[in-house]
mmCIF file of the C-alpha atoms, coordinates in Angstrom:
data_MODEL
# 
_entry.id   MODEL 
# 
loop_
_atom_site.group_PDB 
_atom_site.id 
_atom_site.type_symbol 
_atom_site.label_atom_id 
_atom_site.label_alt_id 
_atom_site.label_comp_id 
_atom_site.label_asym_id 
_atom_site.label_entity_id 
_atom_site.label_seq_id 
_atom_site.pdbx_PDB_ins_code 
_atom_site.Cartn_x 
_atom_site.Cartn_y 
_atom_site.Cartn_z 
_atom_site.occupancy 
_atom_site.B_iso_or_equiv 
_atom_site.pdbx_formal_charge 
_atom_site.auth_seq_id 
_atom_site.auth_comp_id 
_atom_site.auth_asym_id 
_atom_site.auth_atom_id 
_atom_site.pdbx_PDB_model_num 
ATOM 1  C CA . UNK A 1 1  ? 88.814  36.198 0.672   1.00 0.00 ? 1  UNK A CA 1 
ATOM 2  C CA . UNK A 1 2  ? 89.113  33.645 3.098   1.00 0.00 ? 2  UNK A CA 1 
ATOM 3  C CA . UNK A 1 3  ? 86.119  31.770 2.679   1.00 0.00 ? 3  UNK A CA 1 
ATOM 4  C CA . UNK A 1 4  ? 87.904  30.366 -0.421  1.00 0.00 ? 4  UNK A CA 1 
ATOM 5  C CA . UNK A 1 5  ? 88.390  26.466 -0.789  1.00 0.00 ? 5  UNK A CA 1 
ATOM 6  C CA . UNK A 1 6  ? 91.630  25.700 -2.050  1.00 0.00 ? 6  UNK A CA 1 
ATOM 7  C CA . UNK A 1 7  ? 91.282  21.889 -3.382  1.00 0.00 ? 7  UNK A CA 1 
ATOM 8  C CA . UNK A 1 8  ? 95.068  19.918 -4.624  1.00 0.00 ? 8  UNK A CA 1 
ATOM 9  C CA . UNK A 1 9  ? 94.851  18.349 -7.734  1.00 0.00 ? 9  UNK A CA 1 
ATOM 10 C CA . UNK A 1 10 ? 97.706  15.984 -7.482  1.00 0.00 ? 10 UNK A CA 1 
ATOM 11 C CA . UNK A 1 11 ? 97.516  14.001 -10.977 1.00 0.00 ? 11 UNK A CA 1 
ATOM 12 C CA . UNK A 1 12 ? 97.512  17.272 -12.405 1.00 0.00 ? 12 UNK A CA 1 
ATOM 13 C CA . UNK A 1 13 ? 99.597  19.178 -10.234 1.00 0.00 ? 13 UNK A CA 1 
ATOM 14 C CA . UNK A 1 14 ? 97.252  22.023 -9.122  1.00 0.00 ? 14 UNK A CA 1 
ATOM 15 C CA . UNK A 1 15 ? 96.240  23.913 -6.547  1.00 0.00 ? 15 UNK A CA 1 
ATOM 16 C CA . UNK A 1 16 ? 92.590  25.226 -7.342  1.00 0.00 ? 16 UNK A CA 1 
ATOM 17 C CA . UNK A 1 17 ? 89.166  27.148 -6.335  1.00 0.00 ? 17 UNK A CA 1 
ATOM 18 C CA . UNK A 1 18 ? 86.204  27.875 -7.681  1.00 0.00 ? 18 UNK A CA 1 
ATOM 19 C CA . UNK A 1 19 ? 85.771  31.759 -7.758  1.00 0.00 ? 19 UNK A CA 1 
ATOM 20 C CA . UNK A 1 20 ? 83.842  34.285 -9.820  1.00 0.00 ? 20 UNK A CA 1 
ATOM 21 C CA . UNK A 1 21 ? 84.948  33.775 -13.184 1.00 0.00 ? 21 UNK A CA 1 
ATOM 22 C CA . UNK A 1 22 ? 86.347  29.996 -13.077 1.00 0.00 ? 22 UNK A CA 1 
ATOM 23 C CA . UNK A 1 23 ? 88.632  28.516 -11.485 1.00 0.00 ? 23 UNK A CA 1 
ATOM 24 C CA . UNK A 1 24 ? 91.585  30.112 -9.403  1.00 0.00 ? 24 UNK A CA 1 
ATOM 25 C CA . UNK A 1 25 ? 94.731  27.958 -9.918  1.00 0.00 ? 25 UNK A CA 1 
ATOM 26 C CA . UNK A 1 26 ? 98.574  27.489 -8.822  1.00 0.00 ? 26 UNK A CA 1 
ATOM 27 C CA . UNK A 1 27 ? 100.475 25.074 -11.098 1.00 0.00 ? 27 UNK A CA 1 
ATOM 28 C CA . UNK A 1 28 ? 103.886 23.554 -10.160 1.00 0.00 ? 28 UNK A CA 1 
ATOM 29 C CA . UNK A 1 29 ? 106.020 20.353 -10.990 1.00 0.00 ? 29 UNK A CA 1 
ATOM 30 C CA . UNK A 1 30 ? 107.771 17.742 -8.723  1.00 0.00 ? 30 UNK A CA 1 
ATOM 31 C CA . UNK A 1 31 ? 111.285 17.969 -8.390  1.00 0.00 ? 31 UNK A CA 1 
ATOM 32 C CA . UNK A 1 32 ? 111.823 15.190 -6.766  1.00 0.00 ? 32 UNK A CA 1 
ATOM 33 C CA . UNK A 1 33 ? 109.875 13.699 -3.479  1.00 0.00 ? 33 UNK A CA 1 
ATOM 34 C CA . UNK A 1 34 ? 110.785 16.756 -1.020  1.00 0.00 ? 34 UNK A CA 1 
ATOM 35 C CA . UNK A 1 35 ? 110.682 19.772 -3.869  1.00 0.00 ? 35 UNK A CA 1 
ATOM 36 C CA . UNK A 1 36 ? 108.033 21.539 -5.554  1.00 0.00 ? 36 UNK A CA 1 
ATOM 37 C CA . UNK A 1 37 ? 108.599 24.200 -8.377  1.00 0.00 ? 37 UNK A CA 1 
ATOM 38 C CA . UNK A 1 38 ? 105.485 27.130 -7.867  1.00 0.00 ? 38 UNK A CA 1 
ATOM 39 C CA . UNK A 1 39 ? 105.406 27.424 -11.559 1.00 0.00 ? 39 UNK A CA 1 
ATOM 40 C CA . UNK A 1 40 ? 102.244 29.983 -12.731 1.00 0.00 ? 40 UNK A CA 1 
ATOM 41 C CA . UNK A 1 41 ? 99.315  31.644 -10.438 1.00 0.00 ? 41 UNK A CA 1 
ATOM 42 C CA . UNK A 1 42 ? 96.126  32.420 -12.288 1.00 0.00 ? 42 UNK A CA 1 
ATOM 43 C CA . UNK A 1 43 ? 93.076  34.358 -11.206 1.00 0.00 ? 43 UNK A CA 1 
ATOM 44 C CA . UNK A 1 44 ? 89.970  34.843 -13.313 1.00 0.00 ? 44 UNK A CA 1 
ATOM 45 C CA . UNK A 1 45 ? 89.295  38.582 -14.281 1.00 0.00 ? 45 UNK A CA 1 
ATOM 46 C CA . UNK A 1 46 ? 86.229  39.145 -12.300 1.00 0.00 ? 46 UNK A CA 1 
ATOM 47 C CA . UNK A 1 47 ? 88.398  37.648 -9.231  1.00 0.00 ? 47 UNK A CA 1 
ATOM 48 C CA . UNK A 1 48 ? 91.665  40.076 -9.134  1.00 0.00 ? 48 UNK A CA 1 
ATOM 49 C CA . UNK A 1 49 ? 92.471  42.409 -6.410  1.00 0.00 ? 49 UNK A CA 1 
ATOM 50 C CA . UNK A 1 50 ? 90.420  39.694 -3.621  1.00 0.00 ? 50 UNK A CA 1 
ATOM 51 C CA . UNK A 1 51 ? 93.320  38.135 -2.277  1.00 0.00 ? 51 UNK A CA 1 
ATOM 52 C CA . UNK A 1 52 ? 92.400  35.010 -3.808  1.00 0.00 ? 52 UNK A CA 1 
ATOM 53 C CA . UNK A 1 53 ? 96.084  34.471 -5.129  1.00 0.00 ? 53 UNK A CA 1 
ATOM 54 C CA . UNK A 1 54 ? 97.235  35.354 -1.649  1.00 0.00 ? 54 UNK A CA 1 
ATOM 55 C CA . UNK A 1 55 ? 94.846  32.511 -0.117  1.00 0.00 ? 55 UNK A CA 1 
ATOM 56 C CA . UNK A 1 56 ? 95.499  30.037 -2.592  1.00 0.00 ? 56 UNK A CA 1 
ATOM 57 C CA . UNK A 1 57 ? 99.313  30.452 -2.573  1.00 0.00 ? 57 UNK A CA 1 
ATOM 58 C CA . UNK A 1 58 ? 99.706  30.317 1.045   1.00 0.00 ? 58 UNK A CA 1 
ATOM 59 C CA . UNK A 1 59 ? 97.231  27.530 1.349   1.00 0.00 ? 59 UNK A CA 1 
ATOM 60 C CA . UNK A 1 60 ? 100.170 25.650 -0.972  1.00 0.00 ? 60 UNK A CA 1 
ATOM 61 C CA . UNK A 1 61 ? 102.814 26.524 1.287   1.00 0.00 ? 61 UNK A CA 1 
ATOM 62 C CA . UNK A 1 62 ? 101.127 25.239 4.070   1.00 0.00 ? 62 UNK A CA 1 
ATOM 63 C CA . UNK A 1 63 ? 100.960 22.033 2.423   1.00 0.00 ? 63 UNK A CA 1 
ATOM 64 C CA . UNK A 1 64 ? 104.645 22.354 1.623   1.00 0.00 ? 64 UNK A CA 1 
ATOM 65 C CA . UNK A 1 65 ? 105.418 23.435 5.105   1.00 0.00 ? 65 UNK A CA 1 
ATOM 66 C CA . UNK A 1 66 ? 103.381 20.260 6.737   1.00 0.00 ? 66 UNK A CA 1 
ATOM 67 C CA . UNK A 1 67 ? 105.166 18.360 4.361   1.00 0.00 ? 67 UNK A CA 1 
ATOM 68 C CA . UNK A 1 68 ? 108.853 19.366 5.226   1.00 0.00 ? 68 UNK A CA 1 
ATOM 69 C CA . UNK A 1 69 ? 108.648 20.145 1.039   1.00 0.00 ? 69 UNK A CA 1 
ATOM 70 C CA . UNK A 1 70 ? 110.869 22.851 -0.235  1.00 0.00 ? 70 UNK A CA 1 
ATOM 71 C CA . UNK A 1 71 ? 110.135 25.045 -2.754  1.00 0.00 ? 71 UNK A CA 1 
ATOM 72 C CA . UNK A 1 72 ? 110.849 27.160 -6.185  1.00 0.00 ? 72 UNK A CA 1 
ATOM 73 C CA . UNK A 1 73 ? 108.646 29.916 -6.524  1.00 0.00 ? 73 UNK A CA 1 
ATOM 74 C CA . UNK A 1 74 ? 109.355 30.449 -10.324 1.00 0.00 ? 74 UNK A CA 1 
ATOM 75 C CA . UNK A 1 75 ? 106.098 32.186 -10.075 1.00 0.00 ? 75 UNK A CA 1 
ATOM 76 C CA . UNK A 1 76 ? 106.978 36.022 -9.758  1.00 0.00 ? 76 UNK A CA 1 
ATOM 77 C CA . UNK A 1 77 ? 103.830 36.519 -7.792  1.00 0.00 ? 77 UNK A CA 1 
ATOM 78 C CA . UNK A 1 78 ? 104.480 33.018 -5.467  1.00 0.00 ? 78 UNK A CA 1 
ATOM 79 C CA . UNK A 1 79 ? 107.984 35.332 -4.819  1.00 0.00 ? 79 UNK A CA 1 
ATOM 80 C CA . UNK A 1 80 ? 106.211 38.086 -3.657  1.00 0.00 ? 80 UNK A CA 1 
ATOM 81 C CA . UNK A 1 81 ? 104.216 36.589 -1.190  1.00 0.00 ? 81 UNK A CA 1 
ATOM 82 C CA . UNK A 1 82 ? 107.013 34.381 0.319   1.00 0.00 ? 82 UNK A CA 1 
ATOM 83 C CA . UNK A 1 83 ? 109.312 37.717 0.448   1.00 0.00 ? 83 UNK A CA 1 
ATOM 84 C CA . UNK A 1 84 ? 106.417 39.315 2.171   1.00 0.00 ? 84 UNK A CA 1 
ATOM 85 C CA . UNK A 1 85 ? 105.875 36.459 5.008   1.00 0.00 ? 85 UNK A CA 1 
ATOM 86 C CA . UNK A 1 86 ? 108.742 35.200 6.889   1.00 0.00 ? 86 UNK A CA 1 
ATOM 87 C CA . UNK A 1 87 ? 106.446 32.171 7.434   1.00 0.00 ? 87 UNK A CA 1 
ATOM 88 C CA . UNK A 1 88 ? 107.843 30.567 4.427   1.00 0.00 ? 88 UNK A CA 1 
ATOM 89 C CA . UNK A 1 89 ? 110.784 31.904 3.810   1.00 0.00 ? 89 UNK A CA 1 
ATOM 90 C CA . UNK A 1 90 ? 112.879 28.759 5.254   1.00 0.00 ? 90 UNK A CA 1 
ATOM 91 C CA . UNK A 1 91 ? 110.757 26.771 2.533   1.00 0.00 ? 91 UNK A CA 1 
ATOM 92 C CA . UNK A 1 92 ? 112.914 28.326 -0.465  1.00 0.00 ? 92 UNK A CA 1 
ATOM 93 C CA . UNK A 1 93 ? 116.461 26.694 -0.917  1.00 0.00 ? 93 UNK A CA 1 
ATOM 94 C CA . UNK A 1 94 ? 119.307 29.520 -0.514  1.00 0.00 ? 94 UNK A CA 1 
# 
């Protein structure tokens, strides 16, 4: 799914989409001006097994990456695609 468009929601600290079902959406909090905690991923039922997660989770660490941000993925699914994609590995403080 890569026609998907992943908006930020800053104020409420949110990644989001509109897919089938709702909305598509990757919460996190600030910890601190250079570090962002991934905190929850949620798809919509009718949306699973699209990639939309995927899309949405690497359209956030783009945004971290342009950003020089690091991140937490406290997310278990946010894990899973940063241990999949040495892309964003570096992102993640050892």
């Amino acid at each position: 799914m890569h026609n998907l468009n992943v908006q930020h929601d800053i104020n409420n600290k949110l990644f989001f989409a509109k897919v089938k079902g709702g909305m598509a959406q990757l919460a996190y909090e600030r910890l601190g001006e250079k570090h962002l905690d991934f905190k929850e991923t949620h798809v919509p039922e009718p949306s699973r097994g699209m990639g939309v997660a995927r899309h949405l989770i690497e359209s956030a660490l783009a945004y971290a990456k342009a950003r020089d941000i690091m991140v937490k993925p406290s997310c278990p699914v946010v894990q899973n695609v940063i241990r999949k994609s040495e892309e964003y590995q570096h992102l993640v403080e050892k």
